[in-house]
N, C-alpha and C positions, 0 to 999 in steps of 0.2 A: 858604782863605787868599787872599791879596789877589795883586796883579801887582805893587805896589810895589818900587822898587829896594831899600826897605829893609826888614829885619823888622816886626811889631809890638811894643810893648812890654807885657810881663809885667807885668801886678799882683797881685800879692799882701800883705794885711793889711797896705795902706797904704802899700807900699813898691814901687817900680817898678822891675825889670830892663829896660834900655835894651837896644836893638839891639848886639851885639858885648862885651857883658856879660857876667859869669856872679855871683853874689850867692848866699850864706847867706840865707835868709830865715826867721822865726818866729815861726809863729802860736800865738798865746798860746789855752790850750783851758780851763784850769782851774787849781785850788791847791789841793795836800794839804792834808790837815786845818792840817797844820803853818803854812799860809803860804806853803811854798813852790810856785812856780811854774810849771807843765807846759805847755810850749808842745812845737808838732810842729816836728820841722827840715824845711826847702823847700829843697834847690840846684838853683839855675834857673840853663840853660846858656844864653843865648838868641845866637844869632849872629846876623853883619850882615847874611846875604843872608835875602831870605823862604822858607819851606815850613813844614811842620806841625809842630806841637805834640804833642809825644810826652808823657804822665806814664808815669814806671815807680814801682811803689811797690808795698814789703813790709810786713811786721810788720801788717798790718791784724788779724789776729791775733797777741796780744802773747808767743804760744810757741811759734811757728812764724819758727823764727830763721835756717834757712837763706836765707832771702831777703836777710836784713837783712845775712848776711857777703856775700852777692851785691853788693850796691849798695854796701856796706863800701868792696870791695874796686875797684869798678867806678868808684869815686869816688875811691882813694887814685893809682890806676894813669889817671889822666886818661881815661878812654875814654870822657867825653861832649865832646870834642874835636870837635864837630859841623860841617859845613863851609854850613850851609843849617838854616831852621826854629830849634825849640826844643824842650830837653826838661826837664823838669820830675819831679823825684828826691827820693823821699819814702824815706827808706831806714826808718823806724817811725813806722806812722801812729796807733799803737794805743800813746801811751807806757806809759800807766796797767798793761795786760796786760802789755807789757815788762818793768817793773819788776817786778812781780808775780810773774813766771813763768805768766800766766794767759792760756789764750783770751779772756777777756773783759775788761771794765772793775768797779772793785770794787761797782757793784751788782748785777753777776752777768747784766749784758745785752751780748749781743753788739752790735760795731760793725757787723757785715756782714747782719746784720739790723734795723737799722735807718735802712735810709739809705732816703729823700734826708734823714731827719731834721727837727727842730724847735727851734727858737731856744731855747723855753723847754720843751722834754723835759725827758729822764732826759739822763743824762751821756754814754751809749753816743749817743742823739739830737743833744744837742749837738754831738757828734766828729762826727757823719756829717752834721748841715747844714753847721758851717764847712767842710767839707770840699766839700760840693757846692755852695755859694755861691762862695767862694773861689778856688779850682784850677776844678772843672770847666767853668765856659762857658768856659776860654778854650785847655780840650785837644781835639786832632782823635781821636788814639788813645792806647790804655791799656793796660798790662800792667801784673797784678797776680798779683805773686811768692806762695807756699802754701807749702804742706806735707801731708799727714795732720796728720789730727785725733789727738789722743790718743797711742796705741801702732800705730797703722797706718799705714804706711809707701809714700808713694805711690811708685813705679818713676816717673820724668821725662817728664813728659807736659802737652800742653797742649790745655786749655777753651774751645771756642769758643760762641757762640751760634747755633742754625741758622738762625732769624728773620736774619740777616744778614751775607751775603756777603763781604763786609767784614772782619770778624771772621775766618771761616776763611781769607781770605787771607793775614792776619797770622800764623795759628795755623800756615800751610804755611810763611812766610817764617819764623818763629823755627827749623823743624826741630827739632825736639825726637825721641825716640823713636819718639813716637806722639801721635795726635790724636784728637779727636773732638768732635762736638759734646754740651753738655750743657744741663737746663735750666734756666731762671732761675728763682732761689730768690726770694719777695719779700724783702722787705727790704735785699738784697744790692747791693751798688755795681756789679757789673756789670749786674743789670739797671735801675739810675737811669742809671748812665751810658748806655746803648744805649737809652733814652727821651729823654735827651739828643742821641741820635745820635750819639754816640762809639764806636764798633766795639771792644771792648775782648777783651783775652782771658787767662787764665788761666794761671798756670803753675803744677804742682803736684809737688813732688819733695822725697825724703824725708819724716820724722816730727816730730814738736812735739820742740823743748828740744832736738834735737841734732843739730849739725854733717854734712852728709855731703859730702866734699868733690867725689865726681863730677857729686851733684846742685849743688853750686854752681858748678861748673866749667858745666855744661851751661847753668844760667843766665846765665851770662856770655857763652855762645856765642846761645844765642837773643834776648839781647835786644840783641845787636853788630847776627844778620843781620837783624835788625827793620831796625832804624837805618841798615844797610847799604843794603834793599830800597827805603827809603823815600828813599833817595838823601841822607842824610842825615851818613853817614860812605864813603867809599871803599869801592866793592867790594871791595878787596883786604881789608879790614876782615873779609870775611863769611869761617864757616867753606865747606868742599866741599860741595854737596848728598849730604847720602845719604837712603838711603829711609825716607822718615816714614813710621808702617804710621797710615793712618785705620780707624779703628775707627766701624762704622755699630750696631754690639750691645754693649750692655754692661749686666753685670748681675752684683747681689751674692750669692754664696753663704753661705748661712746654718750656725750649728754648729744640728744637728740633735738636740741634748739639753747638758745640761752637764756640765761636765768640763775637763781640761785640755786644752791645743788642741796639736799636733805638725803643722806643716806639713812635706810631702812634697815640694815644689819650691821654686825660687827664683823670687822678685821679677822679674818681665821674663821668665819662660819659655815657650815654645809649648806647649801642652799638648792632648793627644787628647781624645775624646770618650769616658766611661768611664773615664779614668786617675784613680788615687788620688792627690791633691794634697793629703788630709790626714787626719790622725785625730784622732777624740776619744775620750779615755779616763779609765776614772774611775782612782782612786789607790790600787783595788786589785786593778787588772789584770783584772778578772773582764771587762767589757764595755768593746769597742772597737769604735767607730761609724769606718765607714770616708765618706771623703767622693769623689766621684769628679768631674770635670769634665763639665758640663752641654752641652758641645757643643766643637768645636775651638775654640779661643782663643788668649788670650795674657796670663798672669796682670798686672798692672800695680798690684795692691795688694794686699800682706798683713798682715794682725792683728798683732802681735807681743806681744799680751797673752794671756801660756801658761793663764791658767785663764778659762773662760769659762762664757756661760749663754745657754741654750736661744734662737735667736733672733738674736744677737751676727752682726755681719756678720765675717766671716774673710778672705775672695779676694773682690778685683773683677778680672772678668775679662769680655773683651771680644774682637771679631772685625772 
């Protein structure tokens, strides 16, 4: 950012947020079959004095909804009330999967594998260049709201990149449960963005399609002491430090035959080396595969889909 006594101005799809401003904005992406309309909504906060540009933004997968009551709620309660900089609040960037109830867009191609995108792609391409033509040159940093995928249920945790510093710093300022770095997937808008040199990071809590209210409370707390760190709301803003556990190991445990899946611990627990954290059993009691934990850890993701097959990832668990 510049020295200027005053901000920069925000553009977006045509439309410019002035210094001391805050604007609805809508970029138009496509039209159902029917004609109508599908543009993403932008609220841009941008205040009078200068510092960085924050995007926060969910729904990038369109059934992964905790995010989206995150920003819901973070936006009805004024808390980008920013005193310095800009932030820029995508609360569904994936309408198409929104609607749908779908991780994807309806040609069945994810958005978060195909970015930085292409003017004249697929649809999933399209969403992801306007998106990084658009927004991205003019963000410093980025938080990108999650969930599990599917019936897996992440414990509240935040993504960083280890290629850059940066990044975990944000990942320490949000305090979340736990951290760690992970890697970049191509396709993915974290790793376009951090080629753009945006430092971005992850938040992952809860399951696709449903509600979990501590995990959105907690996002609401991390992405306050972002804003807060950044000097960008009032310390008083930020919640109390308490201890993030970093996690430098982490690794999936697999169901080792098929069967229905019984976990033996909770989501978020400490677990030994050798302890039973689950069984698999067929349905008719004869054979019962015991699962044991691979080293001391700390479970932070479990399966929640009771029948399963040989292979099926169950516990992500990490140290």
């Amino acid at each position: 950012m510049g020295t200027d006594e005053e901000n920069k101005i925000i553009n977006i799809n045509g439309e410019s947020v002035a210094p001391g401003e805050n604007k609805l904005v809508q970029i138009n992406i496509a039209r159902l079959p029917t004609g109508t309309l599908i543009h993403i909504p932008v609220h841009v906060f941008n205040s009078k004095k200068p510092g960085p540009t924050v995007l926060v933004q969910a729904g990038l997968h369109g059934d992964e909804i905790n995010g989206v009551e995150t920003m819901r709620r973070m936006l009805q309660e004024n808390m980008f009330h920013i005193k310095k900089g800009a932030v820029i609040v995508v609360p569904i960037l994936n309408i198409f999967g929104f609607i749908h109830f779908s991780r994807d867009v309806p040609d069945g191609k994810d958005v978060n594998r195909s970015f930085p995108g292409r003017k004249t792609g697929s649809l999933a391409s399209r969403i992801a260049y306007t998106f990084t033509s658009e927004l991205l040159p003019q963000v410093d940093y980025g938080i990108d709201l999650h969930t599990g995928g599917g019936l897996r249920y992440n414990f509240p945790q935040v993504r960083y990149s280890a290629e850059d510093d940066r990044s975990k710093q944000l990942a320490e300022a949000f305090n979340a449960p736990m951290y760690f770095a992970s890697r970049l997937i191509a396709g993915s808008f974290r790793k376009t963005a951090l080629k753009m040199g945006i430092p971005t990071i992850v938040f992952e809590a809860g399951e696709s399609m449903r509600f979990d209210e501590s995990c959105i409370e907690e996002g609401i707390l991390g992405v306050t002491n972002v804003l807060a760190n950044l000097g960008m709301l009032s310390k008083k803003a930020a919640t109390k430090k308490r201890k993030s556990m970093h996690l430098v190991q982490t690794r999936w445990i697999r169901a080792p035959r098929a069967g229905m899946f019984i976990p033996q611990v909770i989501n978020g627990s400490l677990v030994k080396k050798g302890q039973i954290i689950g069984l698999v059993t067929d349905t008719d009691a004869r054979k019962n595969k015991k699962i044991k934990a691979p080293f001391d850890g700390l479970v932070f993701c479990i399966n929640h889909q009771a029948v399963v097959n040989q292979g099926d990832a169950l516990f992500h668990l990490g140290n």
